[in-house]
Backbone of each chain as nested JSON, in Angstrom:
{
  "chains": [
    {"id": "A", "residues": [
      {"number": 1, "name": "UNK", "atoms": {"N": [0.818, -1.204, 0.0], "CA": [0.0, 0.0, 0.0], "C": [0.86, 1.266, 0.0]}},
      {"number": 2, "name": "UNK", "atoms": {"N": [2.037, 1.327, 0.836], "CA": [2.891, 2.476, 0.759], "C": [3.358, 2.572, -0.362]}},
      {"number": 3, "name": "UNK", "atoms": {"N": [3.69, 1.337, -1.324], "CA": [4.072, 1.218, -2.175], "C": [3.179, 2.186, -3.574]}},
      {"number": 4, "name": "UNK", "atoms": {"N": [1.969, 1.894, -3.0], "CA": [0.886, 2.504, -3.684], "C": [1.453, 3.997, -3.955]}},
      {"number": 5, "name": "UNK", "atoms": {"N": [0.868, 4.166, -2.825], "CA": [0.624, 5.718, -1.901], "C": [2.116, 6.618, -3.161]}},
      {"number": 6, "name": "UNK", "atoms": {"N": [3.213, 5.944, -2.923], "CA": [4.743, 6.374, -3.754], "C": [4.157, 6.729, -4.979]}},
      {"number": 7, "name": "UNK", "atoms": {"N": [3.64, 5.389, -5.803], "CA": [3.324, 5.535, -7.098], "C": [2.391, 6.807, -7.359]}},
      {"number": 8, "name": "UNK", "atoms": {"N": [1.87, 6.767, -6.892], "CA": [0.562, 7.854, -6.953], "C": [1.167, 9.193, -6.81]}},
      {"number": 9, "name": "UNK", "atoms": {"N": [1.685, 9.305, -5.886], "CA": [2.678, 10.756, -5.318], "C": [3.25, 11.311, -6.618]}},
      {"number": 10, "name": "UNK", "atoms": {"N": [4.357, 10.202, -7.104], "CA": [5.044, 10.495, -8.097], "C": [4.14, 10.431, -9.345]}},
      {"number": 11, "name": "UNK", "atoms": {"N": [3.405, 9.89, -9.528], "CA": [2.198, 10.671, -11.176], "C": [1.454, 11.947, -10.605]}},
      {"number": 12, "name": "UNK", "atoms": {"N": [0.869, 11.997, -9.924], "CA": [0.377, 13.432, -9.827], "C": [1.582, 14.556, -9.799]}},
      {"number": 13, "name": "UNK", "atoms": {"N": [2.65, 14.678, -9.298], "CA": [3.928, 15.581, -9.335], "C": [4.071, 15.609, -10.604]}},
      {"number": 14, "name": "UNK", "atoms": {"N": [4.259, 14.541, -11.029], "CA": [4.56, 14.801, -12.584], "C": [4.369, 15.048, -13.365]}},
      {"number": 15, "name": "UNK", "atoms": {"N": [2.524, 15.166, -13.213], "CA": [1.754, 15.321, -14.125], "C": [1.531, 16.961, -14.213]}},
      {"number": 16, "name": "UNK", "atoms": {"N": [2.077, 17.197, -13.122], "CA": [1.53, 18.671, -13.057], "C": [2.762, 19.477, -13.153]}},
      {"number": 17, "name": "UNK", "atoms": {"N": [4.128, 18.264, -13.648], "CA": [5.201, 19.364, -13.855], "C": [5.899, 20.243, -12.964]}},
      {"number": 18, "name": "UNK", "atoms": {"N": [6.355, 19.45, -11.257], "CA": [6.269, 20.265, -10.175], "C": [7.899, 18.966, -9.742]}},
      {"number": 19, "name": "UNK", "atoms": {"N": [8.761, 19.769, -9.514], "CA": [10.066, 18.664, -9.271], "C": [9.833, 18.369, -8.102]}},
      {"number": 20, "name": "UNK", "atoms": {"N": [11.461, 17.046, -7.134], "CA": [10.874, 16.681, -5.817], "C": [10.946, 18.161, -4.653]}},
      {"number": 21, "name": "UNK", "atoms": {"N": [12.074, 19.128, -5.748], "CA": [12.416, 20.26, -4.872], "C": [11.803, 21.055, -4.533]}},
      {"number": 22, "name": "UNK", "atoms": {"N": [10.357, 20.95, -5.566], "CA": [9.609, 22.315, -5.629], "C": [8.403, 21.661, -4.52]}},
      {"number": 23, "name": "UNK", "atoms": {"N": [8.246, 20.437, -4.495], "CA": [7.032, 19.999, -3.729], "C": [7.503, 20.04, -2.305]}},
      {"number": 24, "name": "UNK", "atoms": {"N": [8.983, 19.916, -2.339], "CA": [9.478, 19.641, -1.034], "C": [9.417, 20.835, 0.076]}},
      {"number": 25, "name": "UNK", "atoms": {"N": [9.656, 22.37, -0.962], "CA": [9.601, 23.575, -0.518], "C": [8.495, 23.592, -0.175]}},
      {"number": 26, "name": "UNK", "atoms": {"N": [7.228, 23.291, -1.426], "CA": [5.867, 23.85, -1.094], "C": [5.146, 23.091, 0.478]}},
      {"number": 27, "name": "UNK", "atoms": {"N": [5.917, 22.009, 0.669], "CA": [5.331, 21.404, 1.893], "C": [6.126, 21.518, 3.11]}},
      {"number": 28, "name": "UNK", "atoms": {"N": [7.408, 22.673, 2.917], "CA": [7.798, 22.759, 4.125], "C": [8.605, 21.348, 4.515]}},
      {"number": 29, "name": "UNK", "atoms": {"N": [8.897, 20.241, 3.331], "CA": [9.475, 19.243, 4.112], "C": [10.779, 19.235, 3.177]}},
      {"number": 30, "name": "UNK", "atoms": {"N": [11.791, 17.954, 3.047], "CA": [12.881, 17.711, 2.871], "C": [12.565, 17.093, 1.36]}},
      {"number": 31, "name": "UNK", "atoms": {"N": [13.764, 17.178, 0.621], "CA": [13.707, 16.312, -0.879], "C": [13.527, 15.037, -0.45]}},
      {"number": 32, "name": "UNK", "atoms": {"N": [14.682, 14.778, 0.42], "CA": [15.155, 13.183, 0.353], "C": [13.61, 12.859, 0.709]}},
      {"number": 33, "name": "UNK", "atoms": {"N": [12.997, 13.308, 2.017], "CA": [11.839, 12.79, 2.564], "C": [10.48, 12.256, 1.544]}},
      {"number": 34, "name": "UNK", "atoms": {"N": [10.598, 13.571, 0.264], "CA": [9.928, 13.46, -0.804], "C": [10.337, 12.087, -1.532]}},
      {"number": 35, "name": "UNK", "atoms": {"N": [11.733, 11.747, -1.319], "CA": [11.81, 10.988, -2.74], "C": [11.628, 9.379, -1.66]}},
      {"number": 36, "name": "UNK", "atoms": {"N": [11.848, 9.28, -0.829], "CA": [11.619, 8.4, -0.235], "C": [10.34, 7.545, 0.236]}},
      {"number": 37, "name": "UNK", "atoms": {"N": [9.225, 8.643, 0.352], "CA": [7.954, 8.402, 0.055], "C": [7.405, 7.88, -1.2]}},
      {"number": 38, "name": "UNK", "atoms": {"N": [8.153, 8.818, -2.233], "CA": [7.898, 7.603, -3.603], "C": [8.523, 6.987, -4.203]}},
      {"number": 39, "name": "UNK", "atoms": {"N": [9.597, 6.369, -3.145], "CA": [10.297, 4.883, -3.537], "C": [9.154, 4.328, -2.308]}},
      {"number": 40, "name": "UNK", "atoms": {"N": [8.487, 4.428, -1.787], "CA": [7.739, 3.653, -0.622], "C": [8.187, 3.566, 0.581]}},
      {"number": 41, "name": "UNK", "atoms": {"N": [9.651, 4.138, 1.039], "CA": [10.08, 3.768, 1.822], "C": [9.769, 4.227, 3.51]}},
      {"number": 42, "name": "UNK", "atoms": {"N": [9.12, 5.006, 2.66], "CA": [8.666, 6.208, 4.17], "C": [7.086, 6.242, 3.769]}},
      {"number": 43, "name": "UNK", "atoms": {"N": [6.112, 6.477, 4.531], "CA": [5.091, 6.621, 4.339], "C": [4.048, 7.979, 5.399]}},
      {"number": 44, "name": "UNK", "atoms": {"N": [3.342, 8.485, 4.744], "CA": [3.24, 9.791, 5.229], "C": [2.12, 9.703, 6.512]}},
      {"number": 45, "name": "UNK", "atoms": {"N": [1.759, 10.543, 7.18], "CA": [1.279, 10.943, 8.603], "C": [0.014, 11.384, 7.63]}},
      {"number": 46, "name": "UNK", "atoms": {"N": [-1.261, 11.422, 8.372], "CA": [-2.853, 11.967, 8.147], "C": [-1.886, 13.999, 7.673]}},
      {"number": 47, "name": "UNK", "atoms": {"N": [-1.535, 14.386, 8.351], "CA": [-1.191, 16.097, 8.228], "C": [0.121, 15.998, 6.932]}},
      {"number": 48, "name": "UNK", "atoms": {"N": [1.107, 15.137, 6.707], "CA": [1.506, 15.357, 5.966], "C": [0.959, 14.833, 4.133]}},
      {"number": 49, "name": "UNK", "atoms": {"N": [-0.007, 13.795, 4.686], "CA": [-0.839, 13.577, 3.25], "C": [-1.36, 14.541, 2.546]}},
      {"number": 50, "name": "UNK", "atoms": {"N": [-2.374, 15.688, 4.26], "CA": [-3.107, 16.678, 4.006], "C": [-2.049, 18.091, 2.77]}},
      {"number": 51, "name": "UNK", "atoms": {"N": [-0.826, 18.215, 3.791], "CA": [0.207, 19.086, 3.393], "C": [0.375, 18.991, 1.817]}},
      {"number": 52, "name": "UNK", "atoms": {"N": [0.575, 17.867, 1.533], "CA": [1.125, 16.95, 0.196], "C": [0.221, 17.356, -0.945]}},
      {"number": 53, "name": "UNK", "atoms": {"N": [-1.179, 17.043, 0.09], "CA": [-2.361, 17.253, -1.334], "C": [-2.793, 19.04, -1.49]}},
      {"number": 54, "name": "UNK", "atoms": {"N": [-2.444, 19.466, -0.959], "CA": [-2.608, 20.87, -0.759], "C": [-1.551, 21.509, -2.191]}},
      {"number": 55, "name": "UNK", "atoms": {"N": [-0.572, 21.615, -1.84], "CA": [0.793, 21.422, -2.582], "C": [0.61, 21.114, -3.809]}},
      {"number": 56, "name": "UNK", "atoms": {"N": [-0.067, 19.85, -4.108], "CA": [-0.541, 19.064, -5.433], "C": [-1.597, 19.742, -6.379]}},
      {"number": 57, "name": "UNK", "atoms": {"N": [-2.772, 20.989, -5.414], "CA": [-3.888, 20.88, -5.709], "C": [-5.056, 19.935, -5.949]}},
      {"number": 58, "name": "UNK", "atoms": {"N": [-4.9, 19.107, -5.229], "CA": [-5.727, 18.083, -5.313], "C": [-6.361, 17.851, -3.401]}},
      {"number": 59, "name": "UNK", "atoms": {"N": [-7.293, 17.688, -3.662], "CA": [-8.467, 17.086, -2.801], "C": [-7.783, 15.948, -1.85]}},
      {"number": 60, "name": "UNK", "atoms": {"N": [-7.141, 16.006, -0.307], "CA": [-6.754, 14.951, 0.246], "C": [-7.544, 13.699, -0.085]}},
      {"number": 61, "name": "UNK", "atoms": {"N": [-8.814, 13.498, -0.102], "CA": [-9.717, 12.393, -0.068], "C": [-9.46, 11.594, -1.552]}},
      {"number": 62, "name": "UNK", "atoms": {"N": [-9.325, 12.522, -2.417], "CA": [-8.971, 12.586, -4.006], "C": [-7.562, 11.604, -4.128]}},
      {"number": 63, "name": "UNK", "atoms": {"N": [-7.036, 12.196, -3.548], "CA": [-5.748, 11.727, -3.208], "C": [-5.65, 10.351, -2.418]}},
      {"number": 64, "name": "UNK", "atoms": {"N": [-6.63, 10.053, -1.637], "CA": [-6.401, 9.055, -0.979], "C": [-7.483, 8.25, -1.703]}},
      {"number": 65, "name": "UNK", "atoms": {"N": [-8.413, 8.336, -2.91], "CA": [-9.203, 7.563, -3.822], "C": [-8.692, 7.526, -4.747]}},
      {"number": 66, "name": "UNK", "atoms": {"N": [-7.312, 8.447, -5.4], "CA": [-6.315, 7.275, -6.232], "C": [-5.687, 5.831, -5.949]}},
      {"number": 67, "name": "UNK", "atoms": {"N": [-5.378, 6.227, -4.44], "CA": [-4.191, 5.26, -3.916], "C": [-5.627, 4.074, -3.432]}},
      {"number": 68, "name": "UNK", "atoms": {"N": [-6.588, 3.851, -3.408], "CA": [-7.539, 2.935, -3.424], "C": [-7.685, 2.486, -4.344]}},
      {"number": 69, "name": "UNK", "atoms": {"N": [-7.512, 2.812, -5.903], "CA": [-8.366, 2.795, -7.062], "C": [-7.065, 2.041, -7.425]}},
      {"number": 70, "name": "UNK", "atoms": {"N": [-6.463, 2.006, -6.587], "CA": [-4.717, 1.36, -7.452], "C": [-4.35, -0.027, -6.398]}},
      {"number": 71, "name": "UNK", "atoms": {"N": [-5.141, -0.208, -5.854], "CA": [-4.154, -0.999, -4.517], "C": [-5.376, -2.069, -5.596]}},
      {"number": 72, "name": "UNK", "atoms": {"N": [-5.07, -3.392, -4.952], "CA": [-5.584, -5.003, -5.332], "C": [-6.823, -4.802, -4.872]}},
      {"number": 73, "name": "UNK", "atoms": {"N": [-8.007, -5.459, -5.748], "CA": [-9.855, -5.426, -5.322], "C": [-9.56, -6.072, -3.889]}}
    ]},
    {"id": "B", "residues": [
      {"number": 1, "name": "UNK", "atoms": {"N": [-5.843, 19.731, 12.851], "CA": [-6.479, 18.905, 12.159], "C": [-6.077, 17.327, 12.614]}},
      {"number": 2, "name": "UNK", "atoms": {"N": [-5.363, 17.199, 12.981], "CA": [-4.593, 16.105, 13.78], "C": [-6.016, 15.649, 15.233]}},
      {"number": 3, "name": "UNK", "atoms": {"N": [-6.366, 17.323, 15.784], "CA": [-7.365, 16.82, 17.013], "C": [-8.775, 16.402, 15.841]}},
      {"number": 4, "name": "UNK", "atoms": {"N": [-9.125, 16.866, 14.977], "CA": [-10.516, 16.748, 13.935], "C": [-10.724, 15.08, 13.799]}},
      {"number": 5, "name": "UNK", "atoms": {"N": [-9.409, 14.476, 13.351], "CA": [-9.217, 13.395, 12.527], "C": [-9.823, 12.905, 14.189]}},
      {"number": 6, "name": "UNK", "atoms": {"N": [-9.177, 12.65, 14.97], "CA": [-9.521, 12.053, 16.327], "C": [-10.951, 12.516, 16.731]}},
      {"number": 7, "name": "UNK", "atoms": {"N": [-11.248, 13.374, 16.354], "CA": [-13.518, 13.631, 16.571], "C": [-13.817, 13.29, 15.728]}},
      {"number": 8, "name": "UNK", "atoms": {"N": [-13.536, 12.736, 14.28], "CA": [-14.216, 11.998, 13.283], "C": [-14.039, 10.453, 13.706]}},
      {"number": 9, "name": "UNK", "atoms": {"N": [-12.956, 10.128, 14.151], "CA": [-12.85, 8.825, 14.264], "C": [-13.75, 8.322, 15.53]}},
      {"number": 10, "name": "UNK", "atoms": {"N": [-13.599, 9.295, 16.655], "CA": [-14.594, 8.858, 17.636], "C": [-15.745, 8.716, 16.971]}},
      {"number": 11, "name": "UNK", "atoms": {"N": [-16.502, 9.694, 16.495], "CA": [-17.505, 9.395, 15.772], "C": [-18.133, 8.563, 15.344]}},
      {"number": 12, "name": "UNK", "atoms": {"N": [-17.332, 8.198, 14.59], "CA": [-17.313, 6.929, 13.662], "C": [-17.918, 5.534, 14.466]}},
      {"number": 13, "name": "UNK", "atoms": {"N": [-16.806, 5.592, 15.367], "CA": [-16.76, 4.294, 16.15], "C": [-18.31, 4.369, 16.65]}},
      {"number": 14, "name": "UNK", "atoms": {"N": [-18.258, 5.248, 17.521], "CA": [-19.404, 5.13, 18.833], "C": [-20.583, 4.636, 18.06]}},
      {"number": 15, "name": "UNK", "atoms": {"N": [-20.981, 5.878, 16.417], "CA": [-21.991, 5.789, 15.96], "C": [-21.921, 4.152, 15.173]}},
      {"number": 16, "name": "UNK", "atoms": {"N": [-20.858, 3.109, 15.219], "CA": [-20.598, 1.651, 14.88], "C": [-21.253, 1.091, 16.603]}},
      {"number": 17, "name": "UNK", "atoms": {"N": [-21.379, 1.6, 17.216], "CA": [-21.136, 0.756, 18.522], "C": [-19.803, 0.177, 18.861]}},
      {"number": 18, "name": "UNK", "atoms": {"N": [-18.787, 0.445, 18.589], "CA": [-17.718, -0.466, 18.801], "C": [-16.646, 0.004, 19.492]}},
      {"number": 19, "name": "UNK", "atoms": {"N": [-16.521, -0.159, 20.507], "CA": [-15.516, -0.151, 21.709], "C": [-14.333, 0.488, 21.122]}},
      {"number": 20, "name": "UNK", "atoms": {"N": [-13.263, 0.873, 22.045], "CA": [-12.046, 1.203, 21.949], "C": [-10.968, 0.225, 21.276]}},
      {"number": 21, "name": "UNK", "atoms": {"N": [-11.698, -1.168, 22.775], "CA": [-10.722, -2.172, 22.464], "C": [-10.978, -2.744, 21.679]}},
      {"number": 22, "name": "UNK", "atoms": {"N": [-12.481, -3.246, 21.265], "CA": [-12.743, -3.591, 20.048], "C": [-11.768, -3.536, 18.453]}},
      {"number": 23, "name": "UNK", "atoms": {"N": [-12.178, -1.936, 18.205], "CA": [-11.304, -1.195, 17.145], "C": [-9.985, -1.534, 17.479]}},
      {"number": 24, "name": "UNK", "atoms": {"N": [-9.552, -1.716, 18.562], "CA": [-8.559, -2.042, 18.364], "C": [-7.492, -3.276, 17.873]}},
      {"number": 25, "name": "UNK", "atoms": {"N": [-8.428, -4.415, 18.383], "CA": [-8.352, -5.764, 18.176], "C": [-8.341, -5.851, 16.513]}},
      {"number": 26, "name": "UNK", "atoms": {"N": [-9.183, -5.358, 15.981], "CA": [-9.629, -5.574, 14.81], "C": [-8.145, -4.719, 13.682]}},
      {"number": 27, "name": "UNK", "atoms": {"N": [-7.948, -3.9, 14.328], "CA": [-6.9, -3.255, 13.759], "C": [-5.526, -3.675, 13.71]}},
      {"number": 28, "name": "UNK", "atoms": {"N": [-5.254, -4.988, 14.746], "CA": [-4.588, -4.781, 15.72], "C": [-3.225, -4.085, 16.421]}},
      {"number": 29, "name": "UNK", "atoms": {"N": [-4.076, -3.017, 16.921], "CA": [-3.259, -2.062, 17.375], "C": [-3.766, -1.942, 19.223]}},
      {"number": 30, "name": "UNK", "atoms": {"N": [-2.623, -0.992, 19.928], "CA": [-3.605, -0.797, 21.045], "C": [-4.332, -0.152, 21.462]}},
      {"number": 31, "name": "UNK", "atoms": {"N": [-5.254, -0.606, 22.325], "CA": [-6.069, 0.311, 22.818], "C": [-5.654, 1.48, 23.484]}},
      {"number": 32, "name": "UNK", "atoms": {"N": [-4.813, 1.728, 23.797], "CA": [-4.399, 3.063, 24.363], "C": [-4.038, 4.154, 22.931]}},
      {"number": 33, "name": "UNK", "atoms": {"N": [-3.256, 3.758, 21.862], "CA": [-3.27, 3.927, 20.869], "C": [-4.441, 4.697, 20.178]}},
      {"number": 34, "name": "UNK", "atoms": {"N": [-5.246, 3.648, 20.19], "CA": [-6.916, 4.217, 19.557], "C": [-7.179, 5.558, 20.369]}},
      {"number": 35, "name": "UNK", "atoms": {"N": [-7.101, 5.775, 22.119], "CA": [-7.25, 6.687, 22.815], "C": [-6.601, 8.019, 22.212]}},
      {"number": 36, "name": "UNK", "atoms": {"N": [-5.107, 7.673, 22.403], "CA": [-4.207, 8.711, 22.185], "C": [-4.845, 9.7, 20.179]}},
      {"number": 37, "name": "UNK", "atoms": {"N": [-4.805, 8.435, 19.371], "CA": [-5.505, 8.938, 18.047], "C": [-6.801, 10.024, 18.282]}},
      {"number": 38, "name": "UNK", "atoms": {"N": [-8.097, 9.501, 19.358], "CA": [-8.849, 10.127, 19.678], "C": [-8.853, 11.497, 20.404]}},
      {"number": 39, "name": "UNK", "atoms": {"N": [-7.858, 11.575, 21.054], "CA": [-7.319, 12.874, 21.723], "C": [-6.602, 13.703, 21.141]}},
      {"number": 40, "name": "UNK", "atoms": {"N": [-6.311, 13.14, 20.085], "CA": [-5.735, 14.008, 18.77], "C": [-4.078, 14.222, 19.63]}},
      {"number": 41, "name": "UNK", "atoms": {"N": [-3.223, 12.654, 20.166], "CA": [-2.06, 13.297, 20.388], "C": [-1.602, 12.599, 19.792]}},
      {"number": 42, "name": "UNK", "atoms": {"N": [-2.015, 11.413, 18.712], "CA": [-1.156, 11.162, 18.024], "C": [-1.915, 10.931, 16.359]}},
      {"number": 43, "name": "UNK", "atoms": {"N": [-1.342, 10.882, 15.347], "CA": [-1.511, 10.803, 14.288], "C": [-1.603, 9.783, 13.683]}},
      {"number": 44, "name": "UNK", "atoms": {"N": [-2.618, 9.562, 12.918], "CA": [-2.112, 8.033, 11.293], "C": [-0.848, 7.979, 10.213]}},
      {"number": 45, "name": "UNK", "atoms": {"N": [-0.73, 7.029, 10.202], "CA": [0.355, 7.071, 8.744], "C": [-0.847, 6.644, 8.387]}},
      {"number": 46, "name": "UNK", "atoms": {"N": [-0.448, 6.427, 6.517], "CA": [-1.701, 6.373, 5.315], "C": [-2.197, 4.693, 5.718]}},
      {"number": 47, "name": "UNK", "atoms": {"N": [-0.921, 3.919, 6.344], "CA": [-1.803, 2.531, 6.445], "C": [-2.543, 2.568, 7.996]}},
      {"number": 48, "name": "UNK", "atoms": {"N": [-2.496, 2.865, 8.731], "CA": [-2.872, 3.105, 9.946], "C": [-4.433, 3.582, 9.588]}},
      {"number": 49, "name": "UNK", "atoms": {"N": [-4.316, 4.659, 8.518], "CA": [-5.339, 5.105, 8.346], "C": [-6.794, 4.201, 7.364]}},
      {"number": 50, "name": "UNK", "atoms": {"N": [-5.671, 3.366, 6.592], "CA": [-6.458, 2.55, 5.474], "C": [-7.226, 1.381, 6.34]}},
      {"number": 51, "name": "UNK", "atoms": {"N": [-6.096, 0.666, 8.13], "CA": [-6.304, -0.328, 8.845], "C": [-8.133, -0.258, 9.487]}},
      {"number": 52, "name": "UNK", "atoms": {"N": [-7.696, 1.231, 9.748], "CA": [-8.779, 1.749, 10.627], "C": [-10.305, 1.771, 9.968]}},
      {"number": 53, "name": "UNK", "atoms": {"N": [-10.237, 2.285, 8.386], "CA": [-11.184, 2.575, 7.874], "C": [-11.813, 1.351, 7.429]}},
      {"number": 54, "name": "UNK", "atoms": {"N": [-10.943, 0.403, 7.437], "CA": [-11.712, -0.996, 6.525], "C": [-12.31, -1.533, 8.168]}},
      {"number": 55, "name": "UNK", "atoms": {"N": [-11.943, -1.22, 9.457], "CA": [-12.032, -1.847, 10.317], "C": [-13.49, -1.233, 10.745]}},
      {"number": 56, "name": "UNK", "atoms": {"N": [-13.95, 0.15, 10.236], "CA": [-15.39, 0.882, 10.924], "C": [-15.882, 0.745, 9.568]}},
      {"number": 57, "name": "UNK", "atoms": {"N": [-15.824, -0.105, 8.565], "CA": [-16.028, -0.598, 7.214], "C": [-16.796, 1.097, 6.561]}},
      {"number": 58, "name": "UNK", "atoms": {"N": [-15.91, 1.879, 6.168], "CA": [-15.857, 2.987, 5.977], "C": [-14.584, 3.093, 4.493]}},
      {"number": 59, "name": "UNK", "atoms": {"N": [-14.565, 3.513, 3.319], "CA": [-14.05, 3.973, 2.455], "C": [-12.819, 4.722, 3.145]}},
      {"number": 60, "name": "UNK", "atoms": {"N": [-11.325, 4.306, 3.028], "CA": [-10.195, 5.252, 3.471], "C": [-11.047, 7.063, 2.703]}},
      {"number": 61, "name": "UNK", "atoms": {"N": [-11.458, 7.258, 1.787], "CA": [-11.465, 8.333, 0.93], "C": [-12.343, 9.1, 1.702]}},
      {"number": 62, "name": "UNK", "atoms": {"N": [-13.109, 8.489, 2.5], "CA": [-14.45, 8.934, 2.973], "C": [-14.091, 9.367, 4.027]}},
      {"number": 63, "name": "UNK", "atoms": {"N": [-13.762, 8.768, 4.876], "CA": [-12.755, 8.816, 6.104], "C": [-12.576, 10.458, 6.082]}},
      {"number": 64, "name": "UNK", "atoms": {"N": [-11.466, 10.245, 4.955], "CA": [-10.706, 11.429, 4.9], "C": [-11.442, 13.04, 4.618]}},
      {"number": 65, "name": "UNK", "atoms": {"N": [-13.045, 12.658, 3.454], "CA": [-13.729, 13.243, 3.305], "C": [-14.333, 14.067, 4.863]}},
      {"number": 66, "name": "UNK", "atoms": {"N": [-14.742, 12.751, 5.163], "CA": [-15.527, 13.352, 6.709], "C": [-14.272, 14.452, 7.229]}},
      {"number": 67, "name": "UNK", "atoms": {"N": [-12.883, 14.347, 7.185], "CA": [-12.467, 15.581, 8.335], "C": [-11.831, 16.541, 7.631]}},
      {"number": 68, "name": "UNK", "atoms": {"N": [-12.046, 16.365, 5.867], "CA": [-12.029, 17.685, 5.34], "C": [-13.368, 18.539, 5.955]}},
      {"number": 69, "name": "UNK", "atoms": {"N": [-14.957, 18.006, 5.5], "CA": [-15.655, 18.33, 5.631], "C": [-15.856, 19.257, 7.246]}},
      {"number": 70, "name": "UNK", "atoms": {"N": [-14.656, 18.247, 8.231], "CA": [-15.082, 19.217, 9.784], "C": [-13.871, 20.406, 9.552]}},
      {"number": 71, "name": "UNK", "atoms": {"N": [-13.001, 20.731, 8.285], "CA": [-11.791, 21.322, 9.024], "C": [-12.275, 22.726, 8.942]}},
      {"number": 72, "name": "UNK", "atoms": {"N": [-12.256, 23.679, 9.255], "CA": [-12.395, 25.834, 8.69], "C": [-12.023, 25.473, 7.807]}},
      {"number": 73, "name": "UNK", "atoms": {"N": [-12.677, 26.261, 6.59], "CA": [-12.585, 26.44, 5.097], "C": [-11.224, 27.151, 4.707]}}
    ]}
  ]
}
């Protein structure tokens, strides 16, 4: 599922043309922390999902009904 | 938003009927845990959050919906 959560992170960033540096600024957190979340390795807190999807322009819930729409029925 | 997520989740539960320890069993996590979440002193990661929601058989998305819906605009 974190695994998910990574994948997802990294297509919406990308899609919207936003590097790990620029998301990392916009959320007040670290690159590495960014890139580590979407290798899966780290997985984010309820406030930093919120932070993340803010950042993204996207809808936390939105955000958390990709990473559903992607995980196994 | 950290204390919100913890008044949605109480919510949730009570309006399930289902105990502390209950939710917790089912999650399995501890019951003091579930408390501390409810008091808003501690936070979800995204699986914590996914554990919880399949456990008050609630949509993670929805979940998340409900404490956009409580946060100030």
């Amino acid at each position: 599922m974190v695994e998910v959560f990574g994948k997802v992170l990294r297509e919406l960033r990308t899609e919207r043309g936003i590097s790990q540096e620029k998301l990392a600024e916009y959320c007040d957190l670290d690159r590495t922390y960014i890139s580590l979340l979407e290798r899966g390795q780290r997985q984010p807190t309820i406030s930093t999902l919120f932070k993340i999807a803010n950042a993204l322009r996207i809808k936390p819930s939105d955000l958390v009904k990709n990473v559903e729409r992607e995980l196994p029925a």
